[in-house]
N, CA, C and O atoms as a Tinker XYZ file with bonds, in Angstrom:
   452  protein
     1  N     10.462000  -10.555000    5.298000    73     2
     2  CA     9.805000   -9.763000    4.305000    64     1     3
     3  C     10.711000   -9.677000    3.085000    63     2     4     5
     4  O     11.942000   -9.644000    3.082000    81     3
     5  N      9.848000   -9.647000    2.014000    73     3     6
     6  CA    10.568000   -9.639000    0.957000    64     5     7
     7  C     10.343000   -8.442000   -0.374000    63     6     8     9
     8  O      9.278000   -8.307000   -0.977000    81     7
     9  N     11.616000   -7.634000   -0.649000    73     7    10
    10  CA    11.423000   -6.303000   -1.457000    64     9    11
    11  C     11.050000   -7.205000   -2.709000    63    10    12    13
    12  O     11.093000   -8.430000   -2.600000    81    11
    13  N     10.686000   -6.597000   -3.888000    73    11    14
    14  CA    10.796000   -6.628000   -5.262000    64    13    15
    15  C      9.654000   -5.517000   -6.209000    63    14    16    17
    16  O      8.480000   -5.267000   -5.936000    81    15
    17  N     10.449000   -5.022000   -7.322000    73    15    18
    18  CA     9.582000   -4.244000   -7.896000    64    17    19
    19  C      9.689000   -4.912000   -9.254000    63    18    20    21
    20  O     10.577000   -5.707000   -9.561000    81    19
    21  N      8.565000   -4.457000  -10.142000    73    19    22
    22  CA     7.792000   -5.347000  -10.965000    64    21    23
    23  C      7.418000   -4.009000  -11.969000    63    22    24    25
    24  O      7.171000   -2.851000  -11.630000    81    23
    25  N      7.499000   -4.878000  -13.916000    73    23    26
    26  CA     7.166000   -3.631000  -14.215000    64    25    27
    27  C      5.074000   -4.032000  -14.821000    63    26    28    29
    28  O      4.459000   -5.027000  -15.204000    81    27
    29  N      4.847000   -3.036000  -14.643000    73    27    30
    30  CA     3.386000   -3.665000  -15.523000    64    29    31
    31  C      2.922000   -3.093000  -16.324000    63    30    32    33
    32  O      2.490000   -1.978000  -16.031000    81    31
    33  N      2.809000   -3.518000  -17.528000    73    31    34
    34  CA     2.843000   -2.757000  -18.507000    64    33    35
    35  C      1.445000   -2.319000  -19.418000    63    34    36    37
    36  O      0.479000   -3.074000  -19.527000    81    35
    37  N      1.514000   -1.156000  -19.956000    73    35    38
    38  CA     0.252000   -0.587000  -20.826000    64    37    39
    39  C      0.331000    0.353000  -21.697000    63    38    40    41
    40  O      1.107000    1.296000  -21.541000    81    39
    41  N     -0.246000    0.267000  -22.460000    73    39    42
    42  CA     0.531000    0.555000  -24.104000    64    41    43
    43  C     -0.335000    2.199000  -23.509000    63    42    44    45
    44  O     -1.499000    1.949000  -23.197000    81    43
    45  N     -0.099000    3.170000  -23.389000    73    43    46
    46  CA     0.077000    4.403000  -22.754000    64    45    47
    47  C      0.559000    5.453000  -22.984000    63    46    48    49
    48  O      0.623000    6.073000  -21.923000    81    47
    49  N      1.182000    6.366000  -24.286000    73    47    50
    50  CA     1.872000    7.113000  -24.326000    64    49    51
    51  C      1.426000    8.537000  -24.899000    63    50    52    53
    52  O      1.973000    9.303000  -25.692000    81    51
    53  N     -0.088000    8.610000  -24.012000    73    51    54
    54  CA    -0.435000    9.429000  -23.709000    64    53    55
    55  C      0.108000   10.952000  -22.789000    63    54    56    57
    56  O      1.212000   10.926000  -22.246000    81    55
    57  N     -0.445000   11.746000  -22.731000    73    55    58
    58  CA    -0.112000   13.461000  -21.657000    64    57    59
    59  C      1.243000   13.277000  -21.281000    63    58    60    61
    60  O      1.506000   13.638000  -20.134000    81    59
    61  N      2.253000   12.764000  -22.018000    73    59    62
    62  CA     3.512000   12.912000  -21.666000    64    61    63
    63  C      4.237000   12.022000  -20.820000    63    62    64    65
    64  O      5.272000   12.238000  -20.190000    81    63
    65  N      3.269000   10.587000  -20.930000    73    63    66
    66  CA     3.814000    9.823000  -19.837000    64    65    67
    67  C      5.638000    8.936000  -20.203000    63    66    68    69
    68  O      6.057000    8.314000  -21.179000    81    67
    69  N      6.215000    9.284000  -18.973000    73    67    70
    70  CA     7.609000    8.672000  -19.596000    64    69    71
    71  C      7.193000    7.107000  -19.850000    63    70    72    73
    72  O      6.302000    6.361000  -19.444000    81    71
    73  N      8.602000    6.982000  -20.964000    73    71    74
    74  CA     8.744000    5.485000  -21.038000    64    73    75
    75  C      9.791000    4.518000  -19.678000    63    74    76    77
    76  O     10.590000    5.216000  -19.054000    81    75
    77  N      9.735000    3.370000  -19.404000    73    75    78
    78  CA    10.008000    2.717000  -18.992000    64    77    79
    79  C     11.699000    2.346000  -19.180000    63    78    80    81
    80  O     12.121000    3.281000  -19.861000    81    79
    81  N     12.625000    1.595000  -18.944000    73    79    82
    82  CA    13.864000    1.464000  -19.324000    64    81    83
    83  C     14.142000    0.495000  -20.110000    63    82    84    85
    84  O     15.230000    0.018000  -20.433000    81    83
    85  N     12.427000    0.067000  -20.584000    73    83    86
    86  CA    12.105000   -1.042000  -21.288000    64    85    87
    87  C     11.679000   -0.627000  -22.828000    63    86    88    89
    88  O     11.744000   -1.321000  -23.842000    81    87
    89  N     11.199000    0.794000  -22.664000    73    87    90
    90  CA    10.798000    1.321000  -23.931000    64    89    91
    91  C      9.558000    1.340000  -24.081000    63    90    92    93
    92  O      9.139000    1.816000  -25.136000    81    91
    93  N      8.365000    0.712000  -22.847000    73    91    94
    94  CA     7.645000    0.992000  -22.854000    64    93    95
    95  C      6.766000    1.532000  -21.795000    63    94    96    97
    96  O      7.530000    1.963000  -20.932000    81    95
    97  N      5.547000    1.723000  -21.432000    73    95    98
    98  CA     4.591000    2.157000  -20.855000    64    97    99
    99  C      4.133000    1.394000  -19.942000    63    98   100   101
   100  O      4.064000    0.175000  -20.107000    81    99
   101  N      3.589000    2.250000  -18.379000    73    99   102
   102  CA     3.079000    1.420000  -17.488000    64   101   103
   103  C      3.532000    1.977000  -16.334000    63   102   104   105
   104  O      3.685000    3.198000  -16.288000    81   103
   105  N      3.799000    1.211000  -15.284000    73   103   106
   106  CA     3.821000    1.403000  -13.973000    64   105   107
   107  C      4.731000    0.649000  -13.187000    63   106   108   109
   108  O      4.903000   -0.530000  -13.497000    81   107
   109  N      5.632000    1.360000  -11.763000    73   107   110
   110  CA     6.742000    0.633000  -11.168000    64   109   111
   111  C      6.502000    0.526000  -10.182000    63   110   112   113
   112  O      7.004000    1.294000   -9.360000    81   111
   113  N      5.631000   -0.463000   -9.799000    73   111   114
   114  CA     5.465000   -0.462000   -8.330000    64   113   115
   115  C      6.385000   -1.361000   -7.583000    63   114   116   117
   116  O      6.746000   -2.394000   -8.146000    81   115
   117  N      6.868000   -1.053000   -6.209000    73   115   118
   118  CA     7.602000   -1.807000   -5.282000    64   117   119
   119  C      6.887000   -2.120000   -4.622000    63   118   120   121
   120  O      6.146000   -1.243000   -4.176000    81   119
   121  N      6.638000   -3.828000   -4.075000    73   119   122
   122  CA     6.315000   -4.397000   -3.170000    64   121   123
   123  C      7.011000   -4.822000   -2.119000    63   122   124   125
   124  O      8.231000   -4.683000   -2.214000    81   123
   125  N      6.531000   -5.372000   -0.998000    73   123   126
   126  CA     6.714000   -5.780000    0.004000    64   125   127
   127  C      5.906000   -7.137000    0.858000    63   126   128   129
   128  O      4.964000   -7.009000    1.640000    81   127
   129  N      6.623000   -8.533000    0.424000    73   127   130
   130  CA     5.555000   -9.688000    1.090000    64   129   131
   131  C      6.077000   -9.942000    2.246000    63   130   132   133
   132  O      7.225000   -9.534000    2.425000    81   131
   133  N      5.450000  -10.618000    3.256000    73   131   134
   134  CA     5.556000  -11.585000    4.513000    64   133   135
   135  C      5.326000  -13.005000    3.950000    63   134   136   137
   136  O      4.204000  -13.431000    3.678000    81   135
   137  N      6.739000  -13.874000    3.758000    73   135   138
   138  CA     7.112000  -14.826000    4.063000    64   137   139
   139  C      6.059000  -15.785000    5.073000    63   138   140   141
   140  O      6.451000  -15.935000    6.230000    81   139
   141  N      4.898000  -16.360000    4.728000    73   139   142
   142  CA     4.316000  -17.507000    5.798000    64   141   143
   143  C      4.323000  -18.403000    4.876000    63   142   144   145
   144  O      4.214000  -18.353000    3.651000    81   143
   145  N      4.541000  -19.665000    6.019000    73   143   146
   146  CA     4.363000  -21.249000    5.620000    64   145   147
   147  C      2.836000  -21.477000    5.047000    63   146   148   149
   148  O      2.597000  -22.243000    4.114000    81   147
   149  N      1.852000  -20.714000    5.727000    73   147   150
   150  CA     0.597000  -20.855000    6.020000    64   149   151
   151  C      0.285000  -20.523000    4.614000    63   150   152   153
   152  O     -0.053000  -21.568000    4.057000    81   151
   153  N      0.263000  -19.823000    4.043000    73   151   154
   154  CA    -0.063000  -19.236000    2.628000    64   153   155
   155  C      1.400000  -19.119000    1.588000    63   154   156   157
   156  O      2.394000  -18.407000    1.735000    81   155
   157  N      1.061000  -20.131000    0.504000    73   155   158
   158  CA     2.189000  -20.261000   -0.551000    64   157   159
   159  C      2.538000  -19.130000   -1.006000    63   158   160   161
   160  O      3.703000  -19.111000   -1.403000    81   159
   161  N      1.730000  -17.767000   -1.143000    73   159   162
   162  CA     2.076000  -16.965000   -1.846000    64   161   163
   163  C      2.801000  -15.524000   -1.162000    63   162   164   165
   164  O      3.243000  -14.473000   -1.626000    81   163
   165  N      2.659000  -16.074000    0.093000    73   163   166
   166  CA     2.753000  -15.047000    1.495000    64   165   167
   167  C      1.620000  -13.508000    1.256000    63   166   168   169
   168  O      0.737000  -13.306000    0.423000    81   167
   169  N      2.044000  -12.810000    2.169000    73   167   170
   170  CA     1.001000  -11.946000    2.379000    64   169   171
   171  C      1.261000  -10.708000    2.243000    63   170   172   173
   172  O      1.946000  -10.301000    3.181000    81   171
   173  N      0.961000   -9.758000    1.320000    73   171   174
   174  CA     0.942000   -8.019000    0.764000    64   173   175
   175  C      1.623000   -7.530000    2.181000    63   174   176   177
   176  O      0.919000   -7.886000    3.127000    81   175
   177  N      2.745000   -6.845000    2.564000    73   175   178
   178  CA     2.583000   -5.824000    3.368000    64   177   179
   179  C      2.506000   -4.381000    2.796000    63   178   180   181
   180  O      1.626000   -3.552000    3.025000    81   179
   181  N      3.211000   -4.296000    2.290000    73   179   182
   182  CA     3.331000   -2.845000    1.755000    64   181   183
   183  C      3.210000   -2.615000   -0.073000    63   182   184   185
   184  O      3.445000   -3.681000   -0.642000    81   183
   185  N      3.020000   -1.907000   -0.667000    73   183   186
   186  CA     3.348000   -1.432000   -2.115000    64   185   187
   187  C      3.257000    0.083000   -2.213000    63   186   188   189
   188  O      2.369000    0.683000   -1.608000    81   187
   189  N      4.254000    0.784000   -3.044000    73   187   190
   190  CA     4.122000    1.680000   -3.627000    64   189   191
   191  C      4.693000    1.685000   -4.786000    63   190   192   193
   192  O      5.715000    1.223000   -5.292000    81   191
   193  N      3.285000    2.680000   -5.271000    73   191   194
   194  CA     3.301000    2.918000   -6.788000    64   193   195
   195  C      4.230000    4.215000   -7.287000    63   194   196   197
   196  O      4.377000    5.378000   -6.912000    81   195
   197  N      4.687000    3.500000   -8.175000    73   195   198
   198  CA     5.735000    4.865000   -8.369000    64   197   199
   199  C      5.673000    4.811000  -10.050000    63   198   200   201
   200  O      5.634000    3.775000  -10.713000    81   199
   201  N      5.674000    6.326000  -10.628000    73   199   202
   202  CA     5.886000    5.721000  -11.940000    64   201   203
   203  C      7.036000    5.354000  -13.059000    63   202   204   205
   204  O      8.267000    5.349000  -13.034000    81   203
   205  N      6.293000    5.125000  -13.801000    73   203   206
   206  CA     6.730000    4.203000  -14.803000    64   205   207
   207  C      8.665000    4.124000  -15.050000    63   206   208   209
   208  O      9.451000    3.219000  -15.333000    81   207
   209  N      8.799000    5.704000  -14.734000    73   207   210
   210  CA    10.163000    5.427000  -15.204000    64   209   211
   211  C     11.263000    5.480000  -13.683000    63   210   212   213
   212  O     12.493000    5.532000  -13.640000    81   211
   213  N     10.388000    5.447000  -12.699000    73   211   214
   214  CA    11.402000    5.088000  -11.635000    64   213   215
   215  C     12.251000    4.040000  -11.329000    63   214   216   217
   216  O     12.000000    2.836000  -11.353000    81   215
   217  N     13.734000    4.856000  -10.911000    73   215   218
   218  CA    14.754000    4.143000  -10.687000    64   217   219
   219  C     14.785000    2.592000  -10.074000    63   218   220   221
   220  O     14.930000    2.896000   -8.890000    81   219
   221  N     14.743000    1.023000  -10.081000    73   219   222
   222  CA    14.513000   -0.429000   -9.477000    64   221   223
   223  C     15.382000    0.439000   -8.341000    63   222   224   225
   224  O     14.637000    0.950000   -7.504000    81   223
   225  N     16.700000    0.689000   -8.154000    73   223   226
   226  CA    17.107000    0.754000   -7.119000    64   225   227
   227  C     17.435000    1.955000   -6.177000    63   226   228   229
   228  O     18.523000    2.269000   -5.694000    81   227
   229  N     16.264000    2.522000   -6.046000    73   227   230
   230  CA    15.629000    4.347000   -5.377000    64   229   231
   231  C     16.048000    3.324000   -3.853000    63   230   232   233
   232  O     15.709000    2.179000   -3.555000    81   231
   233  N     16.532000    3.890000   -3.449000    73   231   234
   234  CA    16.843000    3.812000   -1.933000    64   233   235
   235  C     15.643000    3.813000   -0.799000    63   234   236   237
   236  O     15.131000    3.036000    0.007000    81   235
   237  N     15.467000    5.781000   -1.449000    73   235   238
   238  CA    14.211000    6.016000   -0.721000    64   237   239
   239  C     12.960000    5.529000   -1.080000    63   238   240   241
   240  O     12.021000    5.675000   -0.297000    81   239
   241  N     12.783000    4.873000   -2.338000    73   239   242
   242  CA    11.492000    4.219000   -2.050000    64   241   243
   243  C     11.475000    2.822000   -1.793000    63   242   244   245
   244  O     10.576000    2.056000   -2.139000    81   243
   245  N     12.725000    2.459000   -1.041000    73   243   246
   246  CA    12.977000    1.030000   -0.315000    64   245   247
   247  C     12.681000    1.327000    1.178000    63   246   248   249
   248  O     12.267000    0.527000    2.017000    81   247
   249  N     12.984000    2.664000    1.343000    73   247   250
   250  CA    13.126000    2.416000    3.026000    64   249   251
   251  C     11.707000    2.784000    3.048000    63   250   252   253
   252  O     11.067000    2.017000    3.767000    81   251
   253  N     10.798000    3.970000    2.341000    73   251   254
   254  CA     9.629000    4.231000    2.201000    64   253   255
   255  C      8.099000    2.694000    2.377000    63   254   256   257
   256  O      7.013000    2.785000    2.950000    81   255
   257  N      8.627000    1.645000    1.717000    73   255   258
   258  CA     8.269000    0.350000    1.275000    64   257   259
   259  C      8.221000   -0.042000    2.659000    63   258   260   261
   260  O      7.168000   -0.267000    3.256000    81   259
   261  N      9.348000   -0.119000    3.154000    73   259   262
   262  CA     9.796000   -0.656000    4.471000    64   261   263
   263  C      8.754000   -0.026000    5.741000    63   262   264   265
   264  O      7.996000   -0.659000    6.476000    81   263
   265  N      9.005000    1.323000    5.696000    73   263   266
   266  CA     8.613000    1.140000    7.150000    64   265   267
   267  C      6.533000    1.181000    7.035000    63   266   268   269
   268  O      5.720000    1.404000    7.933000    81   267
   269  N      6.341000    0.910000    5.772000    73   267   270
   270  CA     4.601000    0.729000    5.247000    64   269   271
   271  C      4.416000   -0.349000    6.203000    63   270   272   273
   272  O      3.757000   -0.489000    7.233000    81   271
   273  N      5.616000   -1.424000    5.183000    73   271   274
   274  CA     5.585000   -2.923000    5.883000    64   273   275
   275  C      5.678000   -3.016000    7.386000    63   274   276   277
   276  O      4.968000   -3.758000    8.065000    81   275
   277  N      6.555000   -2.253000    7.828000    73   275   278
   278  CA     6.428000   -2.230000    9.388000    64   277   279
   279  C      5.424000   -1.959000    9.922000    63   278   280   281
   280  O      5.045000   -2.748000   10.787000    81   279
   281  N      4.763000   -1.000000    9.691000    73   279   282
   282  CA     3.563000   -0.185000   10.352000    64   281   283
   283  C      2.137000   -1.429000   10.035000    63   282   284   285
   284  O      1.128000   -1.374000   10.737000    81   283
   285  N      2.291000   -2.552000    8.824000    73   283   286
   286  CA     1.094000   -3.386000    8.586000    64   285   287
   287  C      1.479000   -4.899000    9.636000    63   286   288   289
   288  O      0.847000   -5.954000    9.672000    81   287
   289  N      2.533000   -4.571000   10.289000    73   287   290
   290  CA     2.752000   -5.955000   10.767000    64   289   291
   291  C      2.051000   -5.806000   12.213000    63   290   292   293
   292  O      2.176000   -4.667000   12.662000    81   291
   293  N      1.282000   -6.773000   13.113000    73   291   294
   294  CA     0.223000   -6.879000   14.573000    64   293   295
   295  C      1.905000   -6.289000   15.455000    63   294   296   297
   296  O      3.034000   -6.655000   15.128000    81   295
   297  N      1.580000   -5.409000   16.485000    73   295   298
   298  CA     2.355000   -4.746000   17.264000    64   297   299
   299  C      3.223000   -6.016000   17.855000    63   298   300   301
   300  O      4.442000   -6.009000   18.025000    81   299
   301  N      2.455000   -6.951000   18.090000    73   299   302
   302  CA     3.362000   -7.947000   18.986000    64   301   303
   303  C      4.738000   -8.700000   17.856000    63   302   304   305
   304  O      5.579000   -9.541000   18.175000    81   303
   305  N      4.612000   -8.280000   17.029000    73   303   306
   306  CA     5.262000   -9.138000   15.912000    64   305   307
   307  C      6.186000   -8.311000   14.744000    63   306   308   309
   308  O      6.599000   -8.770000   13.679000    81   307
   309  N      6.404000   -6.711000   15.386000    73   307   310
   310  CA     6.789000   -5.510000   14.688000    64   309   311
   311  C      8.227000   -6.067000   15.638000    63   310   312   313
   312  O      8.178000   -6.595000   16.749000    81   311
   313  N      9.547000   -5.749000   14.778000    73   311   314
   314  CA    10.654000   -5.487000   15.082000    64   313   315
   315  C     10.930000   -4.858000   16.311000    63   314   316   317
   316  O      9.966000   -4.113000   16.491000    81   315
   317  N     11.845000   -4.722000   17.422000    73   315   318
   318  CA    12.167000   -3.947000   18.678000    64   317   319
   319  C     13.377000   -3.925000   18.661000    63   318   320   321
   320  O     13.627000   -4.831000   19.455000    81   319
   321  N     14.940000   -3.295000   18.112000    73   319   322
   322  CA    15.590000   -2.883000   18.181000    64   321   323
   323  C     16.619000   -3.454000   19.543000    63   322   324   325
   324  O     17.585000   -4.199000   19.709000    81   323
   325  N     15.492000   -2.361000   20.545000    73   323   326
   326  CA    16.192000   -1.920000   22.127000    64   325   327
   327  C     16.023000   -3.238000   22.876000    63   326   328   329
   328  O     16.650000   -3.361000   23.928000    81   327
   329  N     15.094000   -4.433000   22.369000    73   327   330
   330  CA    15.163000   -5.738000   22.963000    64   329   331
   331  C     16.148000   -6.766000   22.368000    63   330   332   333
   332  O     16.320000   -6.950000   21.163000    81   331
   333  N     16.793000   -7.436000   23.414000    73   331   334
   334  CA    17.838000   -8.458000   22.983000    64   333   335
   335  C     16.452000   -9.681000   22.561000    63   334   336   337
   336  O     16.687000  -10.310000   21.529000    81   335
   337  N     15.707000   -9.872000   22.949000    73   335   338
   338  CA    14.902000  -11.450000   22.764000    64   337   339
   339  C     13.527000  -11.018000   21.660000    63   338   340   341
   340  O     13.091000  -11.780000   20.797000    81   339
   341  N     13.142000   -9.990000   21.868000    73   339   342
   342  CA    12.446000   -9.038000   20.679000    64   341   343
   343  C     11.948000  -10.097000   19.465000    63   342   344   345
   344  O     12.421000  -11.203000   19.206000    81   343
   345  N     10.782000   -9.356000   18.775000    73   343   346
   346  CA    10.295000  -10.526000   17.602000    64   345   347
   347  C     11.420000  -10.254000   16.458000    63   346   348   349
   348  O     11.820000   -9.132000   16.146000    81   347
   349  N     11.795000  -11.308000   15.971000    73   347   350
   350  CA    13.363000  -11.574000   15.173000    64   349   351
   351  C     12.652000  -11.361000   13.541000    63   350   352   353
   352  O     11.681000  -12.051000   13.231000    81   351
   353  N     13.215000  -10.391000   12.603000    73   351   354
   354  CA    12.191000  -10.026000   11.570000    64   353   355
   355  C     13.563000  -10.465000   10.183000    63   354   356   357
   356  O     14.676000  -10.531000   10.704000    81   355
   357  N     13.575000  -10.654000    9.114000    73   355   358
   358  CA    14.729000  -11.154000    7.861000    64   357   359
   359  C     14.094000  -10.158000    7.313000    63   358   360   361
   360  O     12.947000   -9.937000    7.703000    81   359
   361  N     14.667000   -9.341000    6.308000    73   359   362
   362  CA    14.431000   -8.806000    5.122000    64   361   363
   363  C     15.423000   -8.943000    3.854000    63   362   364   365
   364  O     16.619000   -8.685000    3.996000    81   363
   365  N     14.916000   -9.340000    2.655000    73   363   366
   366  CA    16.081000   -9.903000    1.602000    64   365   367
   367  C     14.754000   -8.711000    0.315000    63   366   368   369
   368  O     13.671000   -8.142000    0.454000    81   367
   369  N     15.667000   -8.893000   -0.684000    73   367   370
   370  CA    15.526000   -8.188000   -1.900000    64   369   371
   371  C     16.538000   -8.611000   -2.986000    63   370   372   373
   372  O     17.564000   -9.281000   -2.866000    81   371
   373  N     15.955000   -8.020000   -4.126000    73   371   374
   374  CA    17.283000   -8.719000   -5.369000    64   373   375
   375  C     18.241000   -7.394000   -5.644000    63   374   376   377
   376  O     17.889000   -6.320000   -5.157000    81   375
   377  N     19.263000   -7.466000   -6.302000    73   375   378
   378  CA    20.401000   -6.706000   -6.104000    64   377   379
   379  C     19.907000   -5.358000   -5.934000    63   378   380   381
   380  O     20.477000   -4.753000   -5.027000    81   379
   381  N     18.479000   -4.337000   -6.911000    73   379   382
   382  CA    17.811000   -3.490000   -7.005000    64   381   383
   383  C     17.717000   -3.141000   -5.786000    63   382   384   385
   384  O     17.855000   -1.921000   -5.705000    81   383
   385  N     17.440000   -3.930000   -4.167000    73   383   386
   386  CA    17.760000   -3.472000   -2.921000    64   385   387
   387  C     19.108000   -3.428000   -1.906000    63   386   388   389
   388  O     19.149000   -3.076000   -0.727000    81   387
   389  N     20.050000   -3.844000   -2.658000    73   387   390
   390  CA    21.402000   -3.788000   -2.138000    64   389   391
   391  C     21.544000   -2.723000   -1.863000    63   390   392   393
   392  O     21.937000   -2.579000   -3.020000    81   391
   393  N     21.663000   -1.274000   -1.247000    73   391   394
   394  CA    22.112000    0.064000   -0.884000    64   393   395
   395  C     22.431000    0.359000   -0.192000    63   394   396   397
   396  O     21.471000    0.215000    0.566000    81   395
   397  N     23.653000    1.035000    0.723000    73   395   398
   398  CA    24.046000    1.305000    2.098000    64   397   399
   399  C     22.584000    1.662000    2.754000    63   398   400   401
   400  O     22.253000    1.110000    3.802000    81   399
   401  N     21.703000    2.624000    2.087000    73   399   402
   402  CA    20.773000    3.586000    2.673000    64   401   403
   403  C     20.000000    2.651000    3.031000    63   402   404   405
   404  O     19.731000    2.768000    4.226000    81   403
   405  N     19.341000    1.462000    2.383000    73   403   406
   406  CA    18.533000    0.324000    2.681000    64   405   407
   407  C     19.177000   -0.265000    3.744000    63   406   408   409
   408  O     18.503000   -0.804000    4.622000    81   407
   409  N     20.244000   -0.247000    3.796000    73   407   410
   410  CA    20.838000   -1.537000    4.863000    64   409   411
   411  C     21.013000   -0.442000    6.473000    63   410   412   413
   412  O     20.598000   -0.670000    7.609000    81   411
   413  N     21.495000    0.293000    6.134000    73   411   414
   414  CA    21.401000    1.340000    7.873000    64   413   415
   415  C     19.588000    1.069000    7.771000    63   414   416   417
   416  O     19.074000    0.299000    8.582000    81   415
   417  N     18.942000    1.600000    6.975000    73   415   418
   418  CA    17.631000    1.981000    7.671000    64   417   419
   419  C     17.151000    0.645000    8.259000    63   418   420   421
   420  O     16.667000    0.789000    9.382000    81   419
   421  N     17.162000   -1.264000    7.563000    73   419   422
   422  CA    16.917000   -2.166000    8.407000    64   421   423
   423  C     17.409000   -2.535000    9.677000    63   422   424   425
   424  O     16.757000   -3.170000   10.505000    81   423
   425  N     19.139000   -1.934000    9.896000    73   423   426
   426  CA    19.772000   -2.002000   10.971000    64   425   427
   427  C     19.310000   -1.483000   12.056000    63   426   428   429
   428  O     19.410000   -2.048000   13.145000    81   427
   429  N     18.614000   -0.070000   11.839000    73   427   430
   430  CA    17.952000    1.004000   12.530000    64   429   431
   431  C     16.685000    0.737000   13.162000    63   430   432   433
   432  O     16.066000    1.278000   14.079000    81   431
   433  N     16.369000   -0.758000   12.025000    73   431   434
   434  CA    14.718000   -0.772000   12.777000    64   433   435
   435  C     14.638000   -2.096000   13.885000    63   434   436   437
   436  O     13.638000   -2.500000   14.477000    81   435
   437  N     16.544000   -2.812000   13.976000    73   435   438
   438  CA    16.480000   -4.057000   14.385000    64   437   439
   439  C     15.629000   -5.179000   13.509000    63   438   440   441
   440  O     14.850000   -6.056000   13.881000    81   439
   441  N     16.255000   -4.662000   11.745000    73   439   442
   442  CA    15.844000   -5.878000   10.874000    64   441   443
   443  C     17.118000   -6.828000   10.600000    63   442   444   445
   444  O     18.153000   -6.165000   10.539000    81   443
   445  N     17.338000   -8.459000   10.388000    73   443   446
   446  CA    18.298000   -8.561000    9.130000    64   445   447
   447  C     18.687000   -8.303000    8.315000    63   446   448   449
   448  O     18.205000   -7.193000    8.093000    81   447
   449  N     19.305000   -8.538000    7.577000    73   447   450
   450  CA    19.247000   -8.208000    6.079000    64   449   451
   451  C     20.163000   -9.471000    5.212000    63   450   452
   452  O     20.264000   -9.428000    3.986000    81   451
C-alpha cells in the first residue's frame, strides 16, 4: 500500500476558509492505494479528507489512513502480526510519511515499511 497526499485546488476564499502552504485554496486529502499488477493504476483503499491547510506530514492522519486501508482489505489478505507465515503486507510513502508514530503503528499491525 501506498501513502500520498495531494493538493486540489479551488479558487475558494470564501467563510474563512484557510489558505494552503501554497497560497491557495482547496483541499488535502491523504490517500491510500493497493499496489496490483492486475490494474496499472492500483486500487483506492482508503482517503481522508482533511482540509486545506493540513499538515503533509500529520502522523495521525497517517495512521488514521492506515488502519481505513486495513479495514478495506478481504479478511484473508489483512495483515496478522501474531502469525509467522501470515499474509505479508509493504507499506511505503514519500518523506511526508516518514514519522516514528507512522512507523510503530505499521510495526504494530505486522506491516513493512
Amino acid at each position: 500500500m501506498h501513502f500520498d497526499a495531494t493538493l486540489l485546488t479551488a479558487h475558494s476564499d470564501k467563510e474563512d476558509a484557510p489558505p494552503t502552504w501554497k497560497k491557495s485554496f482547496g483541499c488535502h486529502p491523504l490517500l491510500c492505494y493497493l499496489d496490483r499488477p492486475d490494474i496499472s493504476c492500483g486500487e483506492a483503499l482508503s482517503r481522508l479528507l482533511r482540509p486545506e491547510n493540513a499538515g503533509s506530514n500529520t502522523a495521525a492522519d497517517h495512521v488514521a489512513a492506515l488502519d481505513l486501508a486495513i479495514a478495506s482489505l478481504p479478511k484473508d489478505t489483512r495483515p496478522r502480526p501474531d502469525e509467522v507465515d501470515g499474509p505479508k503486507v509493504m507499506a511505503s510513502a514519500d518523506s511526508a510519511g516518514a514519522t516514528n508514530v507512522l512507523a510503530a503503528a505499521l510495526r504494530a499491525r505486522g506491516i513493512g515499511f
